[in-house]
C-alpha positions as CSV (number, residue, x, y, z in Angstrom):
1,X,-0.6,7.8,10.8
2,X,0.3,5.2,13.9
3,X,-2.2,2.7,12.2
4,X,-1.0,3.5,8.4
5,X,2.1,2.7,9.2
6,X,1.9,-0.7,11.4
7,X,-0.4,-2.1,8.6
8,X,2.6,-1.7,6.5
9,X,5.3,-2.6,9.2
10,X,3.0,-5.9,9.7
11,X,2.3,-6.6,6.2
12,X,6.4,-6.3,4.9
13,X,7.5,-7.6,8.7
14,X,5.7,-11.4,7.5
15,X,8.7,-11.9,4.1
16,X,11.1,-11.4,6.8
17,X,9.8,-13.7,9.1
18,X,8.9,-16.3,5.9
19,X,12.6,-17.2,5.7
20,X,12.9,-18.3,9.2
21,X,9.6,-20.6,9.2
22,X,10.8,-22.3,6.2
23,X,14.0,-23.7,8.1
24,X,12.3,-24.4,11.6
25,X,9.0,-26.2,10.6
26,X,10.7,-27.7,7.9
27,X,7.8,-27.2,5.2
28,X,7.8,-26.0,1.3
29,X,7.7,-23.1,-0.1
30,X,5.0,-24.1,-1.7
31,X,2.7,-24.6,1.5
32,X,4.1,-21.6,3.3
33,X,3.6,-19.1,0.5
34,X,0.0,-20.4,0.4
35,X,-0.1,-19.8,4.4
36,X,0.6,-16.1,3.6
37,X,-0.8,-15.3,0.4
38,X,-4.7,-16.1,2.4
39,X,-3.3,-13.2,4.8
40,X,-2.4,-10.9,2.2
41,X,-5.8,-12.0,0.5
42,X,-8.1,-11.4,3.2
43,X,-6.3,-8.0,3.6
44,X,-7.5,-6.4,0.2
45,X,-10.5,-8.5,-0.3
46,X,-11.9,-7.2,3.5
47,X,-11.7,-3.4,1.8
48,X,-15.4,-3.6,0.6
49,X,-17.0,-5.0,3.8
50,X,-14.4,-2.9,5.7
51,X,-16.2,-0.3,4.1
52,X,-19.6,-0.8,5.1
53,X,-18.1,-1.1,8.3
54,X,-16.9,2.2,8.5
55,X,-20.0,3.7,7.5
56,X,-22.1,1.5,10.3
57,X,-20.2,2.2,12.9
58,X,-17.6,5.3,12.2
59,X,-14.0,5.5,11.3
60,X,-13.1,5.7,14.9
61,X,-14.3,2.3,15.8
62,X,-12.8,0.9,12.6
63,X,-9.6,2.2,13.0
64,X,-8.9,1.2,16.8
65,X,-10.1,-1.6,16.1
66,X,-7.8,-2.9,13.3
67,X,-5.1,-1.3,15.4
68,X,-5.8,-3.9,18.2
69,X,-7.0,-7.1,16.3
70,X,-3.3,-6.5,14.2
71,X,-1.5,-6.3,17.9
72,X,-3.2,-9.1,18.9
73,X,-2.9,-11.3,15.8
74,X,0.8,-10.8,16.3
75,X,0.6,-11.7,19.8
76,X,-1.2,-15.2,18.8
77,X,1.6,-15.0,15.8
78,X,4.1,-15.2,18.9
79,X,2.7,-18.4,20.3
80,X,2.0,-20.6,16.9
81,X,3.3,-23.7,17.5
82,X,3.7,-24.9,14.0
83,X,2.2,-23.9,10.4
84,X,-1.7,-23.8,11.0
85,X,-1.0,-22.0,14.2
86,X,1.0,-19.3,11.9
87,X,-2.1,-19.3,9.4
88,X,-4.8,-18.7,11.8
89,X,-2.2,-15.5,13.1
90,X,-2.0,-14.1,9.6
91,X,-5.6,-14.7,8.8
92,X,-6.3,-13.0,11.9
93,X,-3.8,-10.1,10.4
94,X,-5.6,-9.6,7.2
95,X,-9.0,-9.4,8.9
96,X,-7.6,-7.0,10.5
97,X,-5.6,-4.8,8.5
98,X,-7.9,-5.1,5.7
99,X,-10.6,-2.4,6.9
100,X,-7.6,0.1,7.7
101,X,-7.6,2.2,4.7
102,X,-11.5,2.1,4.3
103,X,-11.3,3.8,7.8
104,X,-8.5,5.8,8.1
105,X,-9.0,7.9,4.9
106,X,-12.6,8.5,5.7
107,X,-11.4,9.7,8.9
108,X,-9.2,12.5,7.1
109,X,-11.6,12.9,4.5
110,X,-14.3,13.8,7.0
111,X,-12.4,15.0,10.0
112,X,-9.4,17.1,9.0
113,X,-9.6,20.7,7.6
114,X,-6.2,20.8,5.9
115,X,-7.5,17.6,3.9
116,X,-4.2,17.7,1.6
117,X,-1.8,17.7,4.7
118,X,-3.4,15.0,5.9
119,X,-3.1,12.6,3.1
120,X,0.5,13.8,2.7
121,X,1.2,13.3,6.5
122,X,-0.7,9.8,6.5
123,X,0.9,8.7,2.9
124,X,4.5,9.5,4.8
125,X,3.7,6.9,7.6
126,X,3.0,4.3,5.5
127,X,5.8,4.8,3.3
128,X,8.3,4.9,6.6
129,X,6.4,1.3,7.3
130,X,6.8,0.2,3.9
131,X,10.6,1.3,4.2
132,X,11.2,0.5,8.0
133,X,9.0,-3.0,8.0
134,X,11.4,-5.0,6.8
135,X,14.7,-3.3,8.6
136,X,12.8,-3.5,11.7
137,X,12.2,-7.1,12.5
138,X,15.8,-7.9,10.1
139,X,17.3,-5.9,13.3
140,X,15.5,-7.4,15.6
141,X,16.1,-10.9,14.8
142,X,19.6,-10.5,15.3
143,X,19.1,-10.0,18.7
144,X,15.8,-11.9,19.7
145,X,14.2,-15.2,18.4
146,X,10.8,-15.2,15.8
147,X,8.6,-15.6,18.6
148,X,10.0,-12.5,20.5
149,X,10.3,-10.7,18.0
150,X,6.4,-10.8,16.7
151,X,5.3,-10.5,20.6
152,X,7.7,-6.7,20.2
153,X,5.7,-5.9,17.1
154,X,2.5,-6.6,18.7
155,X,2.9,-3.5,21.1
156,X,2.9,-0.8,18.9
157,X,-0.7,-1.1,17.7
158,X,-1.6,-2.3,21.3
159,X,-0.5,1.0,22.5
160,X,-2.0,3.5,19.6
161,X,-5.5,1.5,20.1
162,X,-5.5,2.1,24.0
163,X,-4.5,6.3,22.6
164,X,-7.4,5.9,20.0
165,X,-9.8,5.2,22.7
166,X,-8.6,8.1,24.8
167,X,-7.8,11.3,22.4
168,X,-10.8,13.5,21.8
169,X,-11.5,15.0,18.1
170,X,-14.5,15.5,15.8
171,X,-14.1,13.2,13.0
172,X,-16.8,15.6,11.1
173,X,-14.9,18.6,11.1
174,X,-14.2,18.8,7.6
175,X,-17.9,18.6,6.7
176,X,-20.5,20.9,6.5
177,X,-23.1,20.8,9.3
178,X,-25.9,19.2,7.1
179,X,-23.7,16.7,5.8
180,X,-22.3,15.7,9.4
181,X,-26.4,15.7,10.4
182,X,-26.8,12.8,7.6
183,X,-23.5,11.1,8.9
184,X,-24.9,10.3,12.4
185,X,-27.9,9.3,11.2
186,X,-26.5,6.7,8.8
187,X,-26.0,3.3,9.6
188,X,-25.0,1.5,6.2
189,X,-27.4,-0.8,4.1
190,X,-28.9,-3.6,6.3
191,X,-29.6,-6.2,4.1
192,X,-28.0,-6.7,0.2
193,X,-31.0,-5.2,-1.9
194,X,-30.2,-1.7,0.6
195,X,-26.1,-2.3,-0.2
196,X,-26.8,-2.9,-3.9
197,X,-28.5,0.1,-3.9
198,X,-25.9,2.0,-2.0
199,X,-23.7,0.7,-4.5
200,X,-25.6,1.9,-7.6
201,X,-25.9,5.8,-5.7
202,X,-22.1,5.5,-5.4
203,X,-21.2,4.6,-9.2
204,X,-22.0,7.5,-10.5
205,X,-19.8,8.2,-14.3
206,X,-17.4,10.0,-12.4
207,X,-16.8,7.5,-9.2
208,X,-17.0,4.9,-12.1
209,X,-14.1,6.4,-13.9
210,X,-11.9,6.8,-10.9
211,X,-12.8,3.6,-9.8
212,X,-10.9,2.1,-13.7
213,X,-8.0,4.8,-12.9
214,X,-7.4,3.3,-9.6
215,X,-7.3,0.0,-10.8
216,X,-4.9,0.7,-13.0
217,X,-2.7,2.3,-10.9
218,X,-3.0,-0.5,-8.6
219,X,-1.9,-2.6,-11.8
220,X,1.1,-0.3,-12.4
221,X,2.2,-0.2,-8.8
222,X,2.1,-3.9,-8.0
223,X,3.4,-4.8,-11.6
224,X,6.6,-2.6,-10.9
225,X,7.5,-2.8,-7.3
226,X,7.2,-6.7,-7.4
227,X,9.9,-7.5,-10.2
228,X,11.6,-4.2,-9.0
229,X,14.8,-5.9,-7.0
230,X,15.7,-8.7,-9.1
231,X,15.4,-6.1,-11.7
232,X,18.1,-3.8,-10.1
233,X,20.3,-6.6,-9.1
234,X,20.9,-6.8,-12.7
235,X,21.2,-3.4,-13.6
236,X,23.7,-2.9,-10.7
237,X,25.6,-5.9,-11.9
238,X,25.9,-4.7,-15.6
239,X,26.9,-0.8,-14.1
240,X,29.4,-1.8,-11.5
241,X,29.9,-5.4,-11.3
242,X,30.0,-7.2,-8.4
243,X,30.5,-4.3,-5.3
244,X,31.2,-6.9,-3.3
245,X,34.2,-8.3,-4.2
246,X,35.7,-4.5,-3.6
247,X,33.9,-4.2,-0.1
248,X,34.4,-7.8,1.5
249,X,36.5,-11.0,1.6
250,X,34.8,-12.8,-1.1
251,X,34.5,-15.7,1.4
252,X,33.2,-13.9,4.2
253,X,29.8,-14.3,5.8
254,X,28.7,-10.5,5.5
255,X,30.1,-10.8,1.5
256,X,27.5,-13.8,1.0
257,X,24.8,-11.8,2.6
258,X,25.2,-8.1,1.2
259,X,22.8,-7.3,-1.6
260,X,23.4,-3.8,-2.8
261,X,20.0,-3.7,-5.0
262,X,18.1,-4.4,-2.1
263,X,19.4,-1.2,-0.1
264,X,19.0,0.6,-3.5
265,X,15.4,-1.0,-3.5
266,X,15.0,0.8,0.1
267,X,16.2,3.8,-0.6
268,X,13.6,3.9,-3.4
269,X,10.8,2.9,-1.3
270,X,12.0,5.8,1.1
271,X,12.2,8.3,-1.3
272,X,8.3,7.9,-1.6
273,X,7.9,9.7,1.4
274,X,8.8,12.9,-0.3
275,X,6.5,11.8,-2.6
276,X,3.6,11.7,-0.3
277,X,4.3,14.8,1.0
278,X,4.4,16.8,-2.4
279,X,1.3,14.8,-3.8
280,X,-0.6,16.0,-0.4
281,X,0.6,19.6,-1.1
282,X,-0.7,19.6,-4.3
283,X,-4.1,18.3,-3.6
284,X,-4.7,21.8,-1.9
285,X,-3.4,24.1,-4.8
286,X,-5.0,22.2,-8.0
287,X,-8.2,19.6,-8.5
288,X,-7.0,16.7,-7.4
289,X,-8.0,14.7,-11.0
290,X,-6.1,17.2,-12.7
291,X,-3.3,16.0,-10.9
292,X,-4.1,12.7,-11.4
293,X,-3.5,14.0,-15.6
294,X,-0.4,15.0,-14.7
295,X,1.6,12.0,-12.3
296,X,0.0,9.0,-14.5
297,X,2.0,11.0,-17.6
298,X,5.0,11.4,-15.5
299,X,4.9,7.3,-14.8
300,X,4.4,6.8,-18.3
301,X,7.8,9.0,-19.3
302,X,9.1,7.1,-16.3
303,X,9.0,3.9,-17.7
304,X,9.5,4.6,-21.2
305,X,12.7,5.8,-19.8
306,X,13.6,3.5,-17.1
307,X,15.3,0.9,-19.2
308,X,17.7,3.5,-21.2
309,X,18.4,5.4,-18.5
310,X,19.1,1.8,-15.9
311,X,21.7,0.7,-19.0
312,X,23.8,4.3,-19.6
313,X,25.0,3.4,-15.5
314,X,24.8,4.0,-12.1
315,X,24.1,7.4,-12.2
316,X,21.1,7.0,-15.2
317,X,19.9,4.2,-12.7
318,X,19.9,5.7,-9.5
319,X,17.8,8.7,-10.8
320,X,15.4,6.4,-12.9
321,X,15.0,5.0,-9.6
322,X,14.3,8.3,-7.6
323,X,11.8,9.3,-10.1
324,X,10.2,6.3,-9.5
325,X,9.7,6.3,-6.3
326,X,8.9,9.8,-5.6
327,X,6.3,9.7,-8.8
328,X,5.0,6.6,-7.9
329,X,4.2,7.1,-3.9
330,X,2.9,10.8,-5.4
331,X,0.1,9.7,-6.9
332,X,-1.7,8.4,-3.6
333,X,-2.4,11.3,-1.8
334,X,-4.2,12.8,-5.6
335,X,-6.0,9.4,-5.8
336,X,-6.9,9.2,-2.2
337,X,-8.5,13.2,-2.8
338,X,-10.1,12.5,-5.7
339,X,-12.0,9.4,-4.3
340,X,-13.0,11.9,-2.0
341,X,-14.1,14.7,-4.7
342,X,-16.1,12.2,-6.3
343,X,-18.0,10.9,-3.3
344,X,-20.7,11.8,-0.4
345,X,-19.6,11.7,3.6
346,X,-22.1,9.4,4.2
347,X,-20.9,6.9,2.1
348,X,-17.3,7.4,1.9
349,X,-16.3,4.0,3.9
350,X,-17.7,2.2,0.9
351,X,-16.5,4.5,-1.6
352,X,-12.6,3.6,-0.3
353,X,-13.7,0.3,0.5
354,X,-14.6,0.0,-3.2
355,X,-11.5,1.5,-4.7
356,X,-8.9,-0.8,-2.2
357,X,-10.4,-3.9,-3.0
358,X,-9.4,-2.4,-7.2
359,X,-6.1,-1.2,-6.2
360,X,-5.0,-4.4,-3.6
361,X,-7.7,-6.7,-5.2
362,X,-7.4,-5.9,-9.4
363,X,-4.0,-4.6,-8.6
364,X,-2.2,-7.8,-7.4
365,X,-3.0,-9.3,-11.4
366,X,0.0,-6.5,-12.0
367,X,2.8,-9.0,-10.5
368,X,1.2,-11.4,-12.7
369,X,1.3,-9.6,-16.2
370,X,4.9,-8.2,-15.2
371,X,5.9,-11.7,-14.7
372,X,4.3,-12.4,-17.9
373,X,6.0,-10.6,-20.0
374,X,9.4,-11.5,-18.4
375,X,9.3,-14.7,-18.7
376,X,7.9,-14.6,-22.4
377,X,9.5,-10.9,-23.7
378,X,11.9,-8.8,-22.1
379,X,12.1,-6.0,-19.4
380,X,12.0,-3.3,-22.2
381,X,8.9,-4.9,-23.2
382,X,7.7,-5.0,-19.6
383,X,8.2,-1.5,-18.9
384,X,6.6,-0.5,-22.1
385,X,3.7,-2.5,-21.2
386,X,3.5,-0.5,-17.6
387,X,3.8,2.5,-19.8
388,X,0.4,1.8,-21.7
389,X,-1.0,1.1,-18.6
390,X,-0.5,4.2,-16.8
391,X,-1.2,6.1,-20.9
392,X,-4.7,3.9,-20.5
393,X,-5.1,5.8,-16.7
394,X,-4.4,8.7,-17.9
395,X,-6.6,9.1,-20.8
396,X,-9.3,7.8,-18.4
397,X,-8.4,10.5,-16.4
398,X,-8.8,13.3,-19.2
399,X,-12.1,12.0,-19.8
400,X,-13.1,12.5,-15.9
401,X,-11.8,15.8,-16.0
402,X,-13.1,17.3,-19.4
403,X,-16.7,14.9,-19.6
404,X,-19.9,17.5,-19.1
């Protein structure tokens, strides 16, 4: 849970920090958005080797080590003197963070009983990250400069690495014994004709039909959070105008700064950690790919709806929103169970190694279709297009569920 969420506190913590690098190194957007995005790249395209990681050398390893090279990164973040000092930090990062979910959900796959809690507890953290990321270092720049600021953030996952080294568990508990037997005795491929063969073991119909119904929902999560505040900004405006003028001097400072979609946008994002929690609970009462059936239906409803619902006012809008967000962050602990369902201990690193790099990797071209279809259609259009999407998922999933 400590590492879930400083990956995310790390990862939304860097927009933040963006705005402040642009006015002191004087550079262009262009160049510092290109700085970032081979952070964020690293981070889902490490997922695959992250996984063979994990399955060489145990979650354990994996997970205290991301925890420390992220505290550390953020530590040499704290000293870069100008913009390739601040690259080498965030490339650093994305090493880093990229081989945390490979690790960390073979870790509750394999180690905890209660499986379904664990994913909902887990899923939680990262949403408070997700949530608490940016509000964090926002807070803390008002008090502290950049440079102090990313040295505070560093300690966090300095401290729950030097814990993970300490704490004693069995991270084969949820196992059988046989299974745990072939765990210890598994090292990972050695060369690329033994991972290639790995590879082929893994895809089996059903991992190679969750694998598409990941990707998709990595498609429909990117593709609607990325648009997702310029998008309420406008519903908000065409509801109740502009708040501000009824809240602050229209020349004030605070007035200038205030952005009411952006808390509405946060409140969204925290409302996923209910989300989390009943997705985990479920995992435990039905088959996870069942489940899958029903969310990827509900997010299809969702955004058929989201559009009507946003335009009849603030009240249709602020539930569209909740549903969103709750639906949205539910499906992860399902997905993250099913992966499991359809997988062997042994190989489990590469199996979530494989199915982050589709949901960060294949799921980032979601932010580019949305965008798309903005600039070309409408955002009716764009929301029915993420409605086909998460149809497309869940026929897939039908299929997994009822194939022989």
């Amino acid at each position: 849970m400590a590492g879930h969420g400083m990956v995310h506190i790390y990862e939304l913590s860097i927009p933040i920090l963006m705005t402040i690098w642009l006015l002191e190194f004087s550079t262009t957007a262009a160049l510092l958005g290109t700085v970032v995005a081979v952070g964020y790249g690293l981070f889902g395209v490490g997922a695959l080797p992250g996984g063979l990681l994990v399955d060489r050398y145990g979650s354990r390893t994996l997970v205290v080590g991301c925890l420390a090279g992220m505290g550390l990164s953020f530590l040499v973040l704290s000293v870069a003197p100008s913009i390739p000092g601040i690259a080498v930090a965030l490339a650093l990062w994305g090493i880093s963070a990229s081989v945390y979910h490979p690790a960390g959900l073979t870790l509750i796959s394999n180690g905890v009983v209660d499986r379904g809690r664990g994913f909902a507890f887990h899923g939680m953290a990262g949403n408070a990250g997700i949530a608490g990321g940016p509000l964090v270092t926002a807070l803390l720049l008002l008090a502290f400069d950049w440079q102090t600021v990313a040295m505070l953030l560093a300690a966090p996952a300095l401290v729950a690495a030097a814990v993970g080294l300490r704490i004693e568990f069995d991270p084969t508990a949820a196992i059988d014994e046989r299974d745990a037997e072939t765990l210890d005795k598994s090292t990972g491929p050695e060369s690329l004709s033994a991972f290639v063969d790995q590879s082929r073991t893994l895809f089996t119909a059903g991992f190679a039909l969750v694998f598409v119904v990941v990707a998709l929902n990595g498609l429909y999560y990117r593709g609607a959070l990325t648009f997702l505040p310029d998008l309420l900004g406008d519903f908000l405006t065409a509801a109740v105008g502009d708040v501000r003028l009824g809240l602050f001097d229209p020349d004030s400072a605070v007035a200038e700064e205030f952005d009411l979609s952006s808390y509405l946008y946060a409140g969204l994002l925290t409302v996923g950690i209910g989300g989390q929690y009943l997705g985990g609970r479920l995992t435990e009462r039905i088959e996870p790919d069942r489940g899958l059936i029903v969310m990827l239906s509900s997010l299809c409803v969702i955004a058929l709806a989201f559009v009507p619902a946003a335009r009849a006012g603030l009240g249709g809008l602020v539930v569209a929103s909740v549903a969103l967000g709750f639906t949205l962050f539910a499906m992860q602990p399902l997905t993250q169970a099913t992966i499991t369902k359809y997988s062997v201990p042994e190989s489990r690193g590469l199996s979530f190694g494989y199915t982050y790099l589709a949901i960060f990797g294949i799921g980032a071209l979601g932010a580019a279709i949305t965008g798309t279809v903005l600039t070309y259609a409408s955002v009716s259009v764009m929301f029915v297009v993420l409605a086909g999407i998460a149809a497309t998922a869940g026929a897939i999933a039908v299929v997994l569920v009822t194939r022989p």
